[in-house]
Legacy VTK file of the C-alpha trace (Angstrom):
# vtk DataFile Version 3.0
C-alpha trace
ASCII
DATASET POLYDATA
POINTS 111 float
-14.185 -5.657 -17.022
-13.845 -7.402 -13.591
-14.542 -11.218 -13.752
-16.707 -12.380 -11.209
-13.866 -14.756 -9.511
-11.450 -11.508 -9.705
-14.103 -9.196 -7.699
-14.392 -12.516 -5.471
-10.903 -12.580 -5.060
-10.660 -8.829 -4.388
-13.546 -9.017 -1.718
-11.743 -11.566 0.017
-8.634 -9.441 0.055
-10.801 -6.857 1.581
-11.876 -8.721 3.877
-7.933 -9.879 5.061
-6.620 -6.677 4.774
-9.513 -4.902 6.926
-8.720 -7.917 10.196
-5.067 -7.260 9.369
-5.242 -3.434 9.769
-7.811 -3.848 12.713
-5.094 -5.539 14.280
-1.923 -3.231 14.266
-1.627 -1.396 17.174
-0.896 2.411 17.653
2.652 2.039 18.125
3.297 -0.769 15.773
5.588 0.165 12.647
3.865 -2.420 10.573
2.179 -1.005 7.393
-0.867 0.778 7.434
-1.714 0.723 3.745
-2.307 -2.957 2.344
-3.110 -2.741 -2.220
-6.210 -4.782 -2.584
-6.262 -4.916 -6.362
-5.228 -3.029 -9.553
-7.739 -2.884 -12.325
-6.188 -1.222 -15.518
-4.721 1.866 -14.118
-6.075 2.333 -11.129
-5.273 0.971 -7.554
-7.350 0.119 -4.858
-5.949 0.309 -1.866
-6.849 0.397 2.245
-5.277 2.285 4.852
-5.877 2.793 8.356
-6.743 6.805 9.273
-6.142 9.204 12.568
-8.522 7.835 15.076
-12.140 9.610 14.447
-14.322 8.141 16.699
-15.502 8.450 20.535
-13.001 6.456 22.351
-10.192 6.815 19.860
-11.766 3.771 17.213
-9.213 4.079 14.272
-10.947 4.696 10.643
-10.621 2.515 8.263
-10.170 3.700 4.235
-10.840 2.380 0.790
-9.119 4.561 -1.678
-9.120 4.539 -5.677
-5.725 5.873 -6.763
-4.844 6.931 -10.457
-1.196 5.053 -10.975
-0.824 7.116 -14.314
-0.932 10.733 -11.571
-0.380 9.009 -8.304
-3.517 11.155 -7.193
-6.348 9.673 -5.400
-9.803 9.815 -7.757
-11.985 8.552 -4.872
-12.198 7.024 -0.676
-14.405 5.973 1.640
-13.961 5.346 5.327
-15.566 1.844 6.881
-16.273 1.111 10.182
-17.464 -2.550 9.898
-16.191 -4.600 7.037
-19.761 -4.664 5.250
-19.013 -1.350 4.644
-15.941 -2.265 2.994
-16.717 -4.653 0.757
-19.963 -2.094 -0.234
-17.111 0.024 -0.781
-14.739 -1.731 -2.838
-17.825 -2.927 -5.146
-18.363 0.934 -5.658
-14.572 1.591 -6.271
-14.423 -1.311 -8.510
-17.164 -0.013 -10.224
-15.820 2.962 -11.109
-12.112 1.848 -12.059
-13.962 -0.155 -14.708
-15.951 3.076 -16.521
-12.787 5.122 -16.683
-10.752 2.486 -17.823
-13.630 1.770 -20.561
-13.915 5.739 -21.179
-10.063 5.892 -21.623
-9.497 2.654 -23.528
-7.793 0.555 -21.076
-6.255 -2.499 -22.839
-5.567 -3.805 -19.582
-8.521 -3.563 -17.579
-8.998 -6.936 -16.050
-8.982 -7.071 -12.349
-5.365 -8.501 -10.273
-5.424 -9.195 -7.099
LINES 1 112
111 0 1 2 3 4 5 6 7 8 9 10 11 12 13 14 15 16 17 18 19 20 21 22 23 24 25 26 27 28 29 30 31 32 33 34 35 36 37 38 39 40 41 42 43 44 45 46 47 48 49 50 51 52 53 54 55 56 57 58 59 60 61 62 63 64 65 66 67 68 69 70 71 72 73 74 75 76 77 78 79 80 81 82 83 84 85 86 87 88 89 90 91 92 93 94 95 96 97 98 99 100 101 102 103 104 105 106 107 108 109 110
């Protein structure tokens, strides 16, 4: 299960990695996908999308990958950064009942 200072920790990193991606411009070749924090076998990760919005606003993403497949179990897109960290609680959430329902050994939260 996540420990409250590890889903502190990872709602922090949230919050870092959603300024950092806010800030790369179009043309920048920094990285666009920034791992917030690995709980048991799954990743949580942010990326920035294909601009969606009136006036070319860039989406933001919160994705929940499986490392075991490399497939992608769930996302959401964020606009503001409360939406984010709503988000990543959900994401968290859910990386901690399938690692229970598989039998994670390792299922504490890393930032």
């Amino acid at each position: 299960m996540c420990t409250n200072s590890g889903r502190t920790s990872g709602r922090l990193r949230v919050t870092q990695a959603f300024i950092a991606l806010s800030s790369i411009s179009e043309s920048s070749s920094a990285a666009r996908t920034i791992s917030i924090v690995t709980i048991g076998r799954f990743e949580i990760r942010m990326f920035n999308g294909s601009p969606g919005w009136p006036g070319g606003t860039r989406l933001t993403w919160l994705e929940l990958l499986d490392q075991d497949t490399r497939s992608s179990v769930d996302s959401c897109s964020c606009h503001e950064i409360d939406e984010a960290l709503a988000g990543f609680d959900e994401l968290v959430s859910q990386a901690e009942a399938m690692n229970k329902a598989g039998g994670s050994e390792n299922d504490d939260a890393q930032a």
